[in-house]
Each structure stands twice: as C-alpha cells, then as structure tokens.
C-alpha positions as CSV (number, residue, x, y, z in Angstrom):
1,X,-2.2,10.3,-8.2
2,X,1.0,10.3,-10.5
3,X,1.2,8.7,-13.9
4,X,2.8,5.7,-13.9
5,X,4.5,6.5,-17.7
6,X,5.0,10.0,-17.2
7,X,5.3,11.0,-13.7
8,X,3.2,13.9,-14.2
9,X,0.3,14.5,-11.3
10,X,-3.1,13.0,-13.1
11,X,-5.6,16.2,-13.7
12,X,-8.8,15.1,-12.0
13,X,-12.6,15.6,-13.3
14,X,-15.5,14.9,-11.5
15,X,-17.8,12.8,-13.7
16,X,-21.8,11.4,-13.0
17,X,-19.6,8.3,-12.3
18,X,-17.5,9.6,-10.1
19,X,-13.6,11.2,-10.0
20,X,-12.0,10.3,-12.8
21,X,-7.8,11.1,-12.9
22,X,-6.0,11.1,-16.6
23,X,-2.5,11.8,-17.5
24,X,-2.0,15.5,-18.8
25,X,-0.2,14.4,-21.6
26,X,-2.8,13.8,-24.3
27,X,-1.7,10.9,-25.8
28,X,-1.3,8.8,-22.9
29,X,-4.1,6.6,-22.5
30,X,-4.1,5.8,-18.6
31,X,-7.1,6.4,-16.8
32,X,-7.7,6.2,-13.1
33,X,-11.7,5.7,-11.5
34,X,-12.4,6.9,-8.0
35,X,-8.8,6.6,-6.7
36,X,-8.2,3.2,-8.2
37,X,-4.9,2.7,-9.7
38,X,-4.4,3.5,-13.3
39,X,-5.4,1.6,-16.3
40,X,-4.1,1.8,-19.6
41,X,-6.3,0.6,-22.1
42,X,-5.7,-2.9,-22.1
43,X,-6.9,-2.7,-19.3
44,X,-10.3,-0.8,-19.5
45,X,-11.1,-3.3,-22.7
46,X,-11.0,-6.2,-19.9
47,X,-13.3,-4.1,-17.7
48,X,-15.5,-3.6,-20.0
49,X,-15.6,-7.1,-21.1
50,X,-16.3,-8.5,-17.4
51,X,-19.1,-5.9,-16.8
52,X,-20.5,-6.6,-20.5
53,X,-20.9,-10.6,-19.3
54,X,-21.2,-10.3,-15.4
55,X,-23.7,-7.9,-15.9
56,X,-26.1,-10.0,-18.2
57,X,-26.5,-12.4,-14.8
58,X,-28.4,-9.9,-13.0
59,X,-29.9,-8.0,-15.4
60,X,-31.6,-11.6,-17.0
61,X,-33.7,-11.1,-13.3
62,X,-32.4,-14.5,-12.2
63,X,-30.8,-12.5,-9.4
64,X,-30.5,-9.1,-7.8
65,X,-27.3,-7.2,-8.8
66,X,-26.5,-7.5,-5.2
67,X,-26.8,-11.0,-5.1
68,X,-24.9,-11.2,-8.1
69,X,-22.0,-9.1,-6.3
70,X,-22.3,-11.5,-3.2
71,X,-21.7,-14.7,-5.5
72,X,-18.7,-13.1,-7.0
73,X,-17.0,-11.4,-4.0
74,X,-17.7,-15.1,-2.4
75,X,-15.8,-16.7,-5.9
76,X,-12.8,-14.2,-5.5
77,X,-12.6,-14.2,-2.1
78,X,-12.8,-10.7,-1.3
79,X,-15.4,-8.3,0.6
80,X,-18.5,-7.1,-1.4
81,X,-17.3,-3.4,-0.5
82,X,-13.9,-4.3,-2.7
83,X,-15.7,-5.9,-5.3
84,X,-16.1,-3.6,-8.3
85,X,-14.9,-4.4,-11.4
86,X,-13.9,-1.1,-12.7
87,X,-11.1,-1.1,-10.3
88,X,-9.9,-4.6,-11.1
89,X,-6.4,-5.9,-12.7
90,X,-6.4,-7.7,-16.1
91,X,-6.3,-10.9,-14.0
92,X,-9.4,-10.1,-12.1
93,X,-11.5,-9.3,-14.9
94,X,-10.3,-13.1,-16.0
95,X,-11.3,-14.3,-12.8
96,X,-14.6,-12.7,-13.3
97,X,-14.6,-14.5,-17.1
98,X,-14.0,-17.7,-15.0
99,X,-16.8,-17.2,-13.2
100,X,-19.1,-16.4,-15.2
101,X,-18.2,-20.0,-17.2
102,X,-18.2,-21.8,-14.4
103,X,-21.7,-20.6,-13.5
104,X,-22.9,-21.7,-16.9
C-alpha cells in the first residue's frame, strides 16, 4: 500500500489485531488496518466513536454482537463479511451514529 500524502510504500507490522500499514515518514498520521484504505486521524476518531456507541448495543446483552452486525449490515445495506467498522469512511461511521439513534 502507498501513502496517499507521501507516496512512500506503508512499512507493515503484524499486530494481535491484525496487519497494520503506516507511512514511513513519522509524522504522518495515516494508518491503514488489514488492507483497508488509509485513515488519517480524522478518521480513526470517527471509528472509534462508532465502535465506542455500536458496541454498547451488544455488550448491554440485549443482543449477540453477531446479531448486532446483522442489524447494521441490514441498515447500510452491505454484506455482514464487509461490515466492520474499522475499515469504514467518515460517512460510514455517521451512518453507524444514525443508526444507533434511530434504534433508540
């Protein structure tokens, strides 16, 4: 994978979370999970603000994490298997926001 700011090949480190690509430059901030494209770190904040609130649905035990998954792919209209939100766009992880208000 190539940086998308620096055009320099992303060094790759294998992680418990899986393969995880950043720019060699050191102060560049964009990140890339498991072959998904890179994010900078506007992005990764939005992540980490859909998992923080999607995450509380299934962990309350009103629902498997599974199920929770089904309910959202079903909302965004995509496949389970591409429905991970550490690989989603800032718009996505409004989407899963969306949801998550909408579910009440």
């Amino acid at each position: 994978m190539i940086c998308p700011v620096h055009k320099k090949t992303m060094v790759a480190t294998k992680t418990k979370y899986g393969l995880r690509e950043s720019c060699p430059i050191t102060h560049c901030d964009f990140v890339s999970w498991n072959g998904s494209l890179p994010a900078n770190s506007e992005t990764r904040k939005a992540r980490t603000r859909a998992h923080l609130f999607f995450d509380r649905i299934w962990q309350s035990g009103k629902m498997t994490r599974n199920q929770a998954y089904a309910e959202l792919a079903s909302y965004m209209r995509l496949s389970v298997k591409k429905t991970h939100i550490g690989s989603f766009s800032g718009i996505q992880c409004q989407i899963v926001l969306d949801f998550i208000e909408e579910r009440g």
